[in-house]
C-alpha positions as CSV (number, residue, x, y, z in Angstrom):
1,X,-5.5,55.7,3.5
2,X,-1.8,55.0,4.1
3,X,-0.6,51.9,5.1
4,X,2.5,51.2,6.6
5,X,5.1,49.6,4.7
6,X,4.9,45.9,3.7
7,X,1.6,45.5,5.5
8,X,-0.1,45.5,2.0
9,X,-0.9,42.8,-0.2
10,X,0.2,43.1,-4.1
11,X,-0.6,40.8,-6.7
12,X,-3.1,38.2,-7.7
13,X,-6.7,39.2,-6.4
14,X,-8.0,36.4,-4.0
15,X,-11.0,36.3,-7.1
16,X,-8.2,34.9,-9.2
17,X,-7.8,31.9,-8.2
18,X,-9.8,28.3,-7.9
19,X,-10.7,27.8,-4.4
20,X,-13.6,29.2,-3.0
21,X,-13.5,29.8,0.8
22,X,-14.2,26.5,2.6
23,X,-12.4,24.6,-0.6
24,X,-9.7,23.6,1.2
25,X,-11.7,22.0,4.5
26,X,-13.8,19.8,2.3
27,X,-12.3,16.1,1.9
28,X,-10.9,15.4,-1.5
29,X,-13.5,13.1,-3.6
30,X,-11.3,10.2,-4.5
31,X,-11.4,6.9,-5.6
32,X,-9.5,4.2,-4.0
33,X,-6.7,4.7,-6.8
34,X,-6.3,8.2,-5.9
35,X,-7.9,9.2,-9.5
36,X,-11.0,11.9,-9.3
37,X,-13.7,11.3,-9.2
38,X,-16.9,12.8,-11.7
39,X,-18.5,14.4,-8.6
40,X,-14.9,16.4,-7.8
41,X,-14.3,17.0,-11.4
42,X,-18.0,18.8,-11.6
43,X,-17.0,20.9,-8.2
44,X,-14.1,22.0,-9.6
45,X,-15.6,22.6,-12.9
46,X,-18.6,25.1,-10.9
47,X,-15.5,26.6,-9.6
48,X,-13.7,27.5,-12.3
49,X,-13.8,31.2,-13.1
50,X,-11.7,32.1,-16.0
51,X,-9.1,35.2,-15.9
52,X,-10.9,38.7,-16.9
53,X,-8.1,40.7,-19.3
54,X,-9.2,43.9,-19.7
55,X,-8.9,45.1,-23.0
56,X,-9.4,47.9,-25.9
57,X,-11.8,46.7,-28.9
58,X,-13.6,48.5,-31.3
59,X,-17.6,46.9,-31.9
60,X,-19.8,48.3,-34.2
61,X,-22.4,50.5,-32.8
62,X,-25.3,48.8,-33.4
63,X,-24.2,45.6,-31.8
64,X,-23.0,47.5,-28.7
65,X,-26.6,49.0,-28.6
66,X,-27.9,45.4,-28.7
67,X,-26.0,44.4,-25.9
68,X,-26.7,47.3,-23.8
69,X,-30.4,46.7,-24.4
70,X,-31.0,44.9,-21.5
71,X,-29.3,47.0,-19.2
72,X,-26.2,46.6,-17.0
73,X,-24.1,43.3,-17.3
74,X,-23.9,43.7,-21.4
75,X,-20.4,42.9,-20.6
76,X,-20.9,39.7,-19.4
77,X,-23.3,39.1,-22.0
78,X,-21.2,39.9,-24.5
79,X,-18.6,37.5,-23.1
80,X,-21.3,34.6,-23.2
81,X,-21.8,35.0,-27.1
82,X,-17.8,35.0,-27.8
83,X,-17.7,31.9,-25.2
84,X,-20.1,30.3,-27.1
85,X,-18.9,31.0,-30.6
86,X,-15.1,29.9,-29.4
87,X,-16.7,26.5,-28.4
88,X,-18.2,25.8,-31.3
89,X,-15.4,26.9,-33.2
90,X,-12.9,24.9,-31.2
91,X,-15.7,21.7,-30.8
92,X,-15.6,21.9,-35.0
93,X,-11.8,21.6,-35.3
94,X,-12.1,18.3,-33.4
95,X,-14.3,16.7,-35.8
């Protein structure tokens, strides 16, 4: 399908950024000093959806296999366990 010239979007993806569809009619969760509060911190938190980069990495075969296991979304799984490992990592550094 053609489309005709400047009718066509380019960059981001909408599914790159924080809002979801209705964030912007929702009052802003304030205190009276204008500073967040927890309950808008924790909505923006559920929000937040990290950047996907695709890459090129080489995993061993038999941890591939143990990720594909469980069928499709071994991606995402995968993803988890580095997530998880990062934290720790970075929650060690701290201390």
């Amino acid at each position: 399908m053609t489309h005709p010239k400047g009718s066509r979007k380019r960059g981001k993806s909408r599914r790159s950024g924080l809002r979801s569809p209705g964030a912007e009619k929702s009052p802003a969760k304030t205190r009276r000093s204008g500073t967040p509060t927890a309950a808008l911190i924790s909505d923006i938190l559920e929000l937040y959806r990290p950047l996907k980069k695709p890459i090129t990495v080489r995993i061993d075969a038999d941890v591939l296999a143990w990720f594909k296991k469980d069928g499709s979304r071994y991606q995402t799984r995968l993803n988890r366990a580095l997530r998880q490992v990062m934290e720790r990592e970075m929650k060690s550094e701290r201390n």
